[in-house]
C-alpha positions as CSV (number, residue, x, y, z in Angstrom):
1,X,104.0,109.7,100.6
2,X,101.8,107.6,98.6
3,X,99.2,108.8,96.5
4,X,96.8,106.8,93.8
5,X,94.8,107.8,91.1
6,X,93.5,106.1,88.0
7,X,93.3,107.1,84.3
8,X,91.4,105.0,82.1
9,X,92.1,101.3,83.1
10,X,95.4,102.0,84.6
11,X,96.1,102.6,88.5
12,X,98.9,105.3,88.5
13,X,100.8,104.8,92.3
14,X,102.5,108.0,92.7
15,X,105.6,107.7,95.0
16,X,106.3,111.4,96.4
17,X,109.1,110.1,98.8
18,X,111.4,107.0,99.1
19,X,111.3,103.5,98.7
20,X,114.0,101.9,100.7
21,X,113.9,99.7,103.4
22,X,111.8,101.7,105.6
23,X,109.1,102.0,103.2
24,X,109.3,99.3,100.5
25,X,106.7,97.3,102.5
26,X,103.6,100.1,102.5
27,X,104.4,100.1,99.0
28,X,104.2,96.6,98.1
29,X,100.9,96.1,99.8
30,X,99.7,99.0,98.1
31,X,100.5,97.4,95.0
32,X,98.8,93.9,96.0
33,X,95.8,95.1,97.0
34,X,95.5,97.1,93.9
35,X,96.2,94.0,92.2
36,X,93.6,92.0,94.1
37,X,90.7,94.6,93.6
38,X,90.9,95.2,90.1
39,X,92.5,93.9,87.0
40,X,93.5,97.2,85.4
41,X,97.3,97.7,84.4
42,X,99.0,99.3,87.7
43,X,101.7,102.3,87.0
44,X,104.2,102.5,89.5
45,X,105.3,106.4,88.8
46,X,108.4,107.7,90.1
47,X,108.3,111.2,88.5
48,X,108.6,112.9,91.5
49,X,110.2,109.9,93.9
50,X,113.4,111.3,95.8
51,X,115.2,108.1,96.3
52,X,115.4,104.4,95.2
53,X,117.6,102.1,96.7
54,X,118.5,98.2,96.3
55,X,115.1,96.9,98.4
56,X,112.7,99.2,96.1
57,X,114.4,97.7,93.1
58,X,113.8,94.2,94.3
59,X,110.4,95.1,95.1
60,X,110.0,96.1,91.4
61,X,110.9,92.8,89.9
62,X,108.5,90.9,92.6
63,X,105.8,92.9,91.5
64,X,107.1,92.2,88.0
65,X,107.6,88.8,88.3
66,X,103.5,88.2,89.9
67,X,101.7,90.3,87.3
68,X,104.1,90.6,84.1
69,X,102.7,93.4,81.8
70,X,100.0,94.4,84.0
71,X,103.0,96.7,85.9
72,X,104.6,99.8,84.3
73,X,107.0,101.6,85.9
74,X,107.3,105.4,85.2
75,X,111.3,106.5,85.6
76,X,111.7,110.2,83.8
77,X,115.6,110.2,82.2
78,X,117.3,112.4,84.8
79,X,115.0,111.7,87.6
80,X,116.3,110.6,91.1
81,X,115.2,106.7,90.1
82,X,116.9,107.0,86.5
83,X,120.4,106.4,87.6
84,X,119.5,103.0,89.6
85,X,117.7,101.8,86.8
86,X,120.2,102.8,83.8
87,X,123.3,101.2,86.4
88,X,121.3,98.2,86.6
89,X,120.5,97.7,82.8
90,X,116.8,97.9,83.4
91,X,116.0,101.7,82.1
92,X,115.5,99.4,78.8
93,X,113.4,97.0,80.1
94,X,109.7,96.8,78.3
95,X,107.7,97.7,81.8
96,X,110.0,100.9,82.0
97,X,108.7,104.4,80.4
98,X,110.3,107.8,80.5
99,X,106.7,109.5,80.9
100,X,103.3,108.5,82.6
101,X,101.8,109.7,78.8
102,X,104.1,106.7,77.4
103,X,103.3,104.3,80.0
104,X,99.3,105.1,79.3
105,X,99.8,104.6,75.8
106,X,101.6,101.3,75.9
């Protein structure tokens, strides 16, 4: 489940389920067409996201890679998401925070 809301100039998408192969394609669009209608930063929160697996990481660096700073992604230490990210060396990365508070700060 997918939910969005906005704080400020940043679009927070809330992932409440998976992104895997089944999914990583709602989610995507998602993102692009928040990207298309407004220029505000876009948050990518995966607080309370059960599962991450290779295709949703991928679909992370896409994003990444088409709007730069503009993407944050929100990946609490301990979460579900955490371990992929800390495997893959990229819990350090400068578009990663460890709470939405820090990602709206940035």
């Amino acid at each position: 489940m997918l939910e969005v809301s906005e704080i400020g100039d940043a679009t927070i998408v809330h992932v409440r389920d998976e992104i895997d192969a089944n999914s990583v394609v709602r989610v995507e669009r998602l993102i692009r067409r928040i990207e298309v209608a407004r220029s505000s930063r876009v948050l990518l929160s995966l607080e309370h996201c059960r599962h991450v697996d290779s295709t949703g990481l991928a679909m992370v660096l896409r994003v990444v890679e088409r709007i730069g700073s503009r993407l944050g992604v929100v990946v609490p230490a301990g979460s579900t998401a955490s371990r992929l990210f800390e495997i893959t060396g990229l819990a350090k990365a400068s578009f990663v925070f460890g709470s939405l508070e820090a990602a709206l700060a940035a």
